[in-house]
C-alpha positions as CSV (number, residue, x, y, z in Angstrom):
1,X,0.0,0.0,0.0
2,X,1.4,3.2,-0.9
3,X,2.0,5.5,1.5
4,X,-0.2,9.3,1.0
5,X,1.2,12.2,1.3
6,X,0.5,15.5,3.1
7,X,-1.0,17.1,-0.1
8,X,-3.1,13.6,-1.5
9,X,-4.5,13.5,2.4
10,X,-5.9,16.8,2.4
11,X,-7.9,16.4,-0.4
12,X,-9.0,12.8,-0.2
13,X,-10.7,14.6,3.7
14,X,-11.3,17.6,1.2
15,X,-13.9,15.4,-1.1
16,X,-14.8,12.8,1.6
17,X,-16.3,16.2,3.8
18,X,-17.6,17.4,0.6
19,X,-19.3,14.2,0.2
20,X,-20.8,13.7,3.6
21,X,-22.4,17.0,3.2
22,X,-23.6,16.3,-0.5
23,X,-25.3,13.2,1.3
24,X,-26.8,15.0,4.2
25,X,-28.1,17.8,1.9
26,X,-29.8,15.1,0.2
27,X,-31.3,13.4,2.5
28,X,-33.0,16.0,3.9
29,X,-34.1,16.9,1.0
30,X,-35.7,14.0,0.4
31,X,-38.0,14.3,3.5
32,X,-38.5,11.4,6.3
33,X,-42.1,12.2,6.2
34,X,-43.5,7.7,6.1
35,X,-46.6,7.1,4.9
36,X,-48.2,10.4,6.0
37,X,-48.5,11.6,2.5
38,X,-49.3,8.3,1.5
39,X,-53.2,9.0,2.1
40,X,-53.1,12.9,1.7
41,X,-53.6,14.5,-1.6
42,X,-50.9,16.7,-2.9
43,X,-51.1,20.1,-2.0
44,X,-49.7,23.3,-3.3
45,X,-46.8,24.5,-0.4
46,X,-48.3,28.2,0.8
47,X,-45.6,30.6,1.9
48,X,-44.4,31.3,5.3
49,X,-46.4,33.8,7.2
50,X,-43.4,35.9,7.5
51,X,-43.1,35.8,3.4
52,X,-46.5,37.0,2.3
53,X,-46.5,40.5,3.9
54,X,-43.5,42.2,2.6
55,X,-41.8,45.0,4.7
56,X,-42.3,48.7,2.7
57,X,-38.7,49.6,3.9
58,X,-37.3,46.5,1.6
59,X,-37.9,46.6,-2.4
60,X,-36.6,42.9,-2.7
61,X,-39.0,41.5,0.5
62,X,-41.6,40.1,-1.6
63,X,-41.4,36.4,-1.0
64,X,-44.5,35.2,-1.8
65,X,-43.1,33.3,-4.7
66,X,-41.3,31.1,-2.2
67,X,-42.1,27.7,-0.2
68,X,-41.8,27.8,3.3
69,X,-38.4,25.7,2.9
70,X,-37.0,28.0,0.1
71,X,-38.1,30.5,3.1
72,X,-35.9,28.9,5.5
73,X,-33.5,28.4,3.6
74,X,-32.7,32.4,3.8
75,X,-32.7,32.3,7.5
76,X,-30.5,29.2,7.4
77,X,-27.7,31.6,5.5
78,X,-28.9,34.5,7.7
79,X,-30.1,36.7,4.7
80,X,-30.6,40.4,5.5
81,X,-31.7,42.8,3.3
82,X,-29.3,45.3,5.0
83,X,-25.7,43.9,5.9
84,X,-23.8,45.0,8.6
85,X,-20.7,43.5,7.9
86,X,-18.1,46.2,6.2
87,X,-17.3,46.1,2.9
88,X,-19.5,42.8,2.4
89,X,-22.9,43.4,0.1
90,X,-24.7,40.9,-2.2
91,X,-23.6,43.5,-4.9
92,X,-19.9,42.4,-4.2
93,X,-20.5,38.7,-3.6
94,X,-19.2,36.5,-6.1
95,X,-22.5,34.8,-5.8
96,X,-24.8,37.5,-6.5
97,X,-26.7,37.4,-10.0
98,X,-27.0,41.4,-11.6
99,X,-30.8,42.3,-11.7
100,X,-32.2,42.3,-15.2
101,X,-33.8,45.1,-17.4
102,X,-33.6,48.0,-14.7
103,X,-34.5,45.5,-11.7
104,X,-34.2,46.9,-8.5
105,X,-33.7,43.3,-7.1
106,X,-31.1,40.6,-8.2
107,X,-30.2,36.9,-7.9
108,X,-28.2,34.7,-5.8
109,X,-26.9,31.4,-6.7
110,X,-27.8,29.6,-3.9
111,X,-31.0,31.7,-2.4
112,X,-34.1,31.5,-4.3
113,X,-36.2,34.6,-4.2
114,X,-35.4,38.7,-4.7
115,X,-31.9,39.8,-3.5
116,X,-31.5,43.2,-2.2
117,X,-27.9,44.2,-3.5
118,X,-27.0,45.9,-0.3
119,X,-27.8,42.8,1.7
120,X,-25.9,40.0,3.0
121,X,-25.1,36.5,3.9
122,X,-22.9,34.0,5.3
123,X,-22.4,32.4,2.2
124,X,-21.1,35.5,1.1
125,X,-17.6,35.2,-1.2
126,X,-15.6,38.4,-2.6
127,X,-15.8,38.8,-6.4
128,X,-12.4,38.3,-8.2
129,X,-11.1,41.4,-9.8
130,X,-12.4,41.1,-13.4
């Protein structure tokens, strides 16, 4: 058996962590929810209760579009519409999809639903100098 080194360990644990989350993501994605919906009919998802009013201070806050997990999924990322962290907006994220045809409200790659440029996340990544 040949013997890894330094470099081939750190990225075998690299793609094995990568891996274990892929799987865990997954599998809660997929629900654990038995035969409940078995007997149920299949029902549209309504929004959260926090999602259907919108706040008037926020432009991007309409999230009536969303399910209650896309929803939660903000909060899991701690999405604010205002960030308070220096220098770090959606605007600058490497993430952040430009709003389209005079939009005040763009896109994330990972969060579903309206982005307010000046926001924030903990996903958050600095763009790359273009």
């Amino acid at each position: 058996m040949d013997k890894l080194t330094r470099k081939e360990f750190l990225q075998r644990l690299g793609l094995f962590g990568i891996g274990v989350l892929g799987a865990g993501s997954l599998l809660n994605s997929c629900g654990g929810g038995g035969n409940e919906t078995a007997s149920k009919p299949a029902a549209k998802p309504e929004p959260a209760p926090a999602a259907q009013a919108a706040p008037a201070e926020d432009p991007c806050g309409d999230l009536s579009g969303l399910t209650e997990a896309e929803v939660n999924m903000r909060g899991t990322f701690q999405y604010t519409s205002q960030s308070k962290e220096a220098e770090k907006w959606c605007h600058n994220c490497a993430l952040y999809v430009e709003p389209k045809d005079g939009a005040t409200c763009g896109g994330c790659q990972i969060i579903k639903g309206p982005i307010n440029p000046d926001g924030w996340c903990m996903q958050w990544v600095a763009k790359q100098p273009s």
